[in-house]
N, C-alpha and C positions, 0 to 999 in steps of 0.2 A: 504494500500500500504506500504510496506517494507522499508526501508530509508537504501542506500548501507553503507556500513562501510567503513572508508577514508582507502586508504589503507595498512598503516602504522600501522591503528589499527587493521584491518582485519589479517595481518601479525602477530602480537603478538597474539591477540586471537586464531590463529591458533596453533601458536608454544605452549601455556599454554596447550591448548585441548591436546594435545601430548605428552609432559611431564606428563599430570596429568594421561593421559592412562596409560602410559610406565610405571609410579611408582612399579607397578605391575606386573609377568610375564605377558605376554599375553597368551590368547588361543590359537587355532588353527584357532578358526574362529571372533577371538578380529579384531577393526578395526583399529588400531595400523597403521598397512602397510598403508593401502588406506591413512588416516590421515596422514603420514611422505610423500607418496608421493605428497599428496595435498600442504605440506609447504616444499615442492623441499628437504627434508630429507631421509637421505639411516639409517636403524637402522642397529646400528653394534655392535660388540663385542670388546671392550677397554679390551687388558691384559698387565698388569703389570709386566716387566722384573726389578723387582726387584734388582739384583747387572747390570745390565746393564745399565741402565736408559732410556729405551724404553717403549713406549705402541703400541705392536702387533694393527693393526686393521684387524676384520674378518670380515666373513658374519657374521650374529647373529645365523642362523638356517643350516640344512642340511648340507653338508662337510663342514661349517667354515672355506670357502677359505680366502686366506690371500688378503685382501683390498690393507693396507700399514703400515707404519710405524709413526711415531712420537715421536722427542729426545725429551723428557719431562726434561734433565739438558742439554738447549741449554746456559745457565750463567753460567755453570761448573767452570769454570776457575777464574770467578770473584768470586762465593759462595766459593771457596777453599783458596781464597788469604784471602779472608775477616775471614776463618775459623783457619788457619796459621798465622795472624796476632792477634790473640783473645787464651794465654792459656786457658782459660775456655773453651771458643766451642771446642777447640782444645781437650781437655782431655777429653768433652763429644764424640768427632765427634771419636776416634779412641777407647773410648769405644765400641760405639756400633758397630765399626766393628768386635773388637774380640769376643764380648758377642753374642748378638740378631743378629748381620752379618754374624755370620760364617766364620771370617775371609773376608768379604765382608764390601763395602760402601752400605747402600741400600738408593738409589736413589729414587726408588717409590713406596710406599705403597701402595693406592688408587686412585680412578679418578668417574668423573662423568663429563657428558658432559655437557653445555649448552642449554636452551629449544630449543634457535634457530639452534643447532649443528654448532657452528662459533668458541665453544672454547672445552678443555677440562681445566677439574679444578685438579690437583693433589698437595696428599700430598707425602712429599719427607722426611722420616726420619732422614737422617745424613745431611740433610741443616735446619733441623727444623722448615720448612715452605708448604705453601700451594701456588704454583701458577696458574695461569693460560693462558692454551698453544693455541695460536692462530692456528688452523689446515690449512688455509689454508699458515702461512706464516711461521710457527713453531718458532713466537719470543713469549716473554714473556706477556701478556697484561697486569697482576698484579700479586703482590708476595705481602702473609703477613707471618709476622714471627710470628710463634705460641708461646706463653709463655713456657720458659723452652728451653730444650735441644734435643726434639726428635717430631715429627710429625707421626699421628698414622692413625690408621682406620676413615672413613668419611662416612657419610649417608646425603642425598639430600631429600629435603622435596619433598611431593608429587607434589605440583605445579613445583617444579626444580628450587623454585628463591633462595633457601639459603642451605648450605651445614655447614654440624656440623664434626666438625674435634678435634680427640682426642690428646691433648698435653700431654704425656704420661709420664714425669719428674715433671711438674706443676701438676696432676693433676686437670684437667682442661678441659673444654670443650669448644672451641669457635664456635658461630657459622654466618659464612659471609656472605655477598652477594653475589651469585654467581658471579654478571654480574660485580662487580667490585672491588672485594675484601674487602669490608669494613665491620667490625664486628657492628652482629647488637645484639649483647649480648653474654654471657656464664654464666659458674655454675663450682660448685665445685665437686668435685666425687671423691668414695676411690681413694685408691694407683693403679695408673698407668692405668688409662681410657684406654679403647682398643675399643670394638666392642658400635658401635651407630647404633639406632632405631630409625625410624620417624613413627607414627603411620600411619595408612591410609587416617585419617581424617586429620591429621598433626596437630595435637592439643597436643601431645604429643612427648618428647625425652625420648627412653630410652636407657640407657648408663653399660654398664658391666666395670668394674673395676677389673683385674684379680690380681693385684698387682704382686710383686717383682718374677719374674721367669727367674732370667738369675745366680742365684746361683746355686752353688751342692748342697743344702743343700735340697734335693729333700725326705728323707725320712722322714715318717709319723710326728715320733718325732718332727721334725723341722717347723712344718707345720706355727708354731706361728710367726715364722722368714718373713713369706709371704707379712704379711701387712692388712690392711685395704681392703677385696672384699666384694662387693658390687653391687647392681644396685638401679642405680639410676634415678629415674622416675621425668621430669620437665614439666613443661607448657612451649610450645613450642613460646610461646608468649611470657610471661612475665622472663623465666628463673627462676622461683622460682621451689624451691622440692616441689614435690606433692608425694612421697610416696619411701621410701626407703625400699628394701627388701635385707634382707640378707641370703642367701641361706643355712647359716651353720645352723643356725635355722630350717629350712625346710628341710634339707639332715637328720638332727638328730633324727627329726619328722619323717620323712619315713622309720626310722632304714639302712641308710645309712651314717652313722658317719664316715665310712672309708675315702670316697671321699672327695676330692678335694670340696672346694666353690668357687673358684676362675670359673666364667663361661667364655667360651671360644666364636666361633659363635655359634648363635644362630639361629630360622624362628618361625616367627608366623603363627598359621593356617588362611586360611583367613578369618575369623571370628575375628581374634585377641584374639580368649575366652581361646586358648591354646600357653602356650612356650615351644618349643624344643627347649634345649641347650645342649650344651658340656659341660666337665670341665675337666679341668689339670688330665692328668694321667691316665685316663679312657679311655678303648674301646666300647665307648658305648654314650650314652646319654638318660636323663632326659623327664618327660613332666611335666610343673607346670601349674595347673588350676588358670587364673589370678582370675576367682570371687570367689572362696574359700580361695584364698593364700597358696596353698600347692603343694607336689610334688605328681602327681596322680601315674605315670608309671615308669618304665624306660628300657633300652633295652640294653642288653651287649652284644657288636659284636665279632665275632670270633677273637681270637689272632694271629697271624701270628707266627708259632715255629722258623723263621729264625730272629723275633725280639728280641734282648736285654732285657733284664726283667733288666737293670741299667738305674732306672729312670733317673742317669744324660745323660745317652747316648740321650734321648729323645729332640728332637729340643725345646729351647722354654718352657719344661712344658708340651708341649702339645705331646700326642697319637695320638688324632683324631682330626682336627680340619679344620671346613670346614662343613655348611650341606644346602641345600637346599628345598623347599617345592612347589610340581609341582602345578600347577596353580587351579586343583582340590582340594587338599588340602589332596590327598586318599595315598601321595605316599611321602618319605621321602629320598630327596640324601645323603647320607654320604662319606666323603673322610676321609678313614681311612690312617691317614699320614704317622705315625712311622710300620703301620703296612704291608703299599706299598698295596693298595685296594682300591677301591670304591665299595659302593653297594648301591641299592635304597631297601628301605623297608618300608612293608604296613603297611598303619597309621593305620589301624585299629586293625590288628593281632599282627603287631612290626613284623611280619618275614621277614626276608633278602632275597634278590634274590642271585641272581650270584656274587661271589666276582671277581672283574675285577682287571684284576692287572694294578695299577699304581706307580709310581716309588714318592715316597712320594707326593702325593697329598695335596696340602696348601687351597683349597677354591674352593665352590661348587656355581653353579649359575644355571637360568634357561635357556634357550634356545630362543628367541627372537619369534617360533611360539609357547614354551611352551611344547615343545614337548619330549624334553629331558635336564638331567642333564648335567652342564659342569663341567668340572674338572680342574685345574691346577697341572699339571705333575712337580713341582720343582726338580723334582728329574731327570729328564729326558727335561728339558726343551721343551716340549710340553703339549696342549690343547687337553682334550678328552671329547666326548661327548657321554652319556651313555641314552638310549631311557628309558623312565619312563614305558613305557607300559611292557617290557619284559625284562630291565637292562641288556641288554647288548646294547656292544659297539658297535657306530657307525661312529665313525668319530674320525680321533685324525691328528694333525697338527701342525709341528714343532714351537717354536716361539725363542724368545730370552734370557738372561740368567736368570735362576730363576724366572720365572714368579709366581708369586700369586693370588694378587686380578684378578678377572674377571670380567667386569661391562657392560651390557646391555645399549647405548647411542645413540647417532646419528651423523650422519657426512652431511654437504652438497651430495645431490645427485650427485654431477659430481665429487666429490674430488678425488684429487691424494696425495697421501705424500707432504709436504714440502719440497721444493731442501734444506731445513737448518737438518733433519731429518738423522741418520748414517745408 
């Protein structure tokens, strides 16, 4: 005979089960759905309005209708006195609006929800911190301040209890407790931590370091000026290095000395046995065999003739940056940014499908049945979503200003916006 589970626990065991799914795209026929609606959860689409300080909510799948909204800088007023009262933050906070802003504050870089979908977790670059935003009441539940001056890319471990957030001035990596902010360790990484990995098994961090890219000093010659890139691989347990690779090494190896090491995003096959990455400057992208430690492939996507060939014109350092990997593992999204395109192309062959036009695209995601590529339109402030099977477009939907990150999360089944939300 069976012994029922009290219900409190049956409640968490629920919400772990769902988060540990979701870590992953899902398929078309994953139990994802059924399991969010069993723990009273809607799976949705978190985008990031970067100079606005908004998170878009969507459907996750099929036209990507707009759910609602959420001010992710509902402290605004208070984070600016405190910022205006401090020359130091003050000379970092109006750095990064003229360098990495574009003339912009950016308000939110990334987000991740909560297993029980009650909060979202963001980081907020020009406040240099991580908080997190109660959806159904849009106040603050907790805020930690990241060491340093800038607040970067974040990854959630596969169960969804801790979130690894890149401190991109410290070089540094912290990583919190979701459910209440409190650091449950970090590690050190080259110059200017950006993109983080959690392994499947969540036994592993891995962390890209793309160092110093808000100079002109964008030609070859200069390259030395960059810094310290890197990736850096930790026990996601204990925070020690477990294995540093440096790509300039492996670019040199493959008789690609020209590119860039600084790696940009990245996606693992689901095996983990392969990495596709980016790197500064390149239309194109890499494939390195992690049990050999080299660079096997690589794939150079069409240039666009109405782009600039002045690498300082390029947002960032970056070409292309932005890719994701469809839940089969057969199919590869690229957002080609400075080059205004997306295109999905087969892992096996590297051929490109249909180049779609998108108005600088920042970040590629999957589609919540798995089904298709998303995209974020910066350049047009809108969401599009491009079908893996045949690459082209199927859905595109206005959102707020400058959106980037895009994240796959959950919301209570009945939610509406916050009345505190603009």
């Amino acid at each position: 005979m069976k012994t029922a589970l009290p219900p409190a626990v049956a409640a968490l065991a629920a919400a772990l089960a769902l988060t540990a799914a979701s870590a992953a795209p899902a398929s078309a026929t994953s139990p994802v759905t059924s399991t969010a609606e069993a723990a009273g959860l809607r799976e949705v689409l978190f985008v990031g309005n970067n100079w606005e300080g908004t998170a878009d909510v969507l459907e996750s799948s099929g036209a990507l209708t707009k759910v609602g909204r959420i001010n992710v800088v509902p402290d605004k007023d208070e984070r600016l006195l405190e910022i205006y009262l401090n020359p130091v933050k003050l000379a970092y906070f109006l750095g990064i609006r003229t360098t990495v802003g574009e003339g912009h504050d950016q308000f939110v870089d990334d987000m991740y929800s909560t297993p029980d979908g009650s909060a979202v977790v963001v980081s907020r670059p020009s406040f240099a911190d991580v908080v997190s935003i109660d959806v159904a009441t849009g106040r603050v539940n907790w805020r930690f301040p990241v060491s340093g001056y800038r607040a970067d890319h974040m990854a959630v471990s596969p169960d969804g209890t801790r979130v690894a957030v890149s401190a991109s001035t410290s070089n540094t990596v912290h990583v919190l407790d979701i459910g209440t902010g409190r650091q449950t360790g970090s590690f050190r990484t080259g110059d200017k931590p950006h993109e983080n990995v959690f392994s499947k098994d969540g036994k592993r961090i891995w962390n890209m370091a793309i160092g110093e890219v808000n100079t002109a000093l964008d030609d070859p010659f200069w390259d030395w000026t960059k810094g310290d890139r890197k990736i850096t691989v930790v026990d996601a347990n204990t925070y020690e290095t477990v294995k540093v690779i440096d790509m300039r090494q492996r670019l040199d190896a493959f008789g690609r000395g020209d590119l860039s090491d600084a790696v940009r995003p990245v996606a693992f096959s689901p095996d983990e046995s392969k990495l596709y990455f980016q790197v500064s400057f390149f239309n194109g992208f890499l494939e390195y065999d992690v049990a050999t430690d080299r660079i096997t492939r690589q794939k150079t996507l069409p240039r666009n003739p109405a782009t600039s060939e002045d690498r300082t014109t390029w947002v960032n350092d970056s070409r292309h940056h932005g890719m994701s990997m469809s839940p089969a593992g057969d199919k590869i999204c690229i957002a080609g940014t400075m080059d205004d395109y997306a295109t999905v192309v087969d892992r096996a062959t590297l051929q490109e499908g249909p180049l779609v036009p998108a108005s600088k695209p920042y970040w590629a995601t999957v589609s919540g049945d798995g089904k298709s590529c998303v995209v974020s339109e910066s350049g047009a402030d809108s969401v599009t979503a491009i079908d893996f099977a045949t690459g082209r477009k199927v859905a595109s939907v206005p959102v707020g200003d400058h959106p980037q990150r895009v994240r796959l999360g959950h919301v209570p089944a009945d939610w509406t916006s916050p009345s505190a939300a603009r």
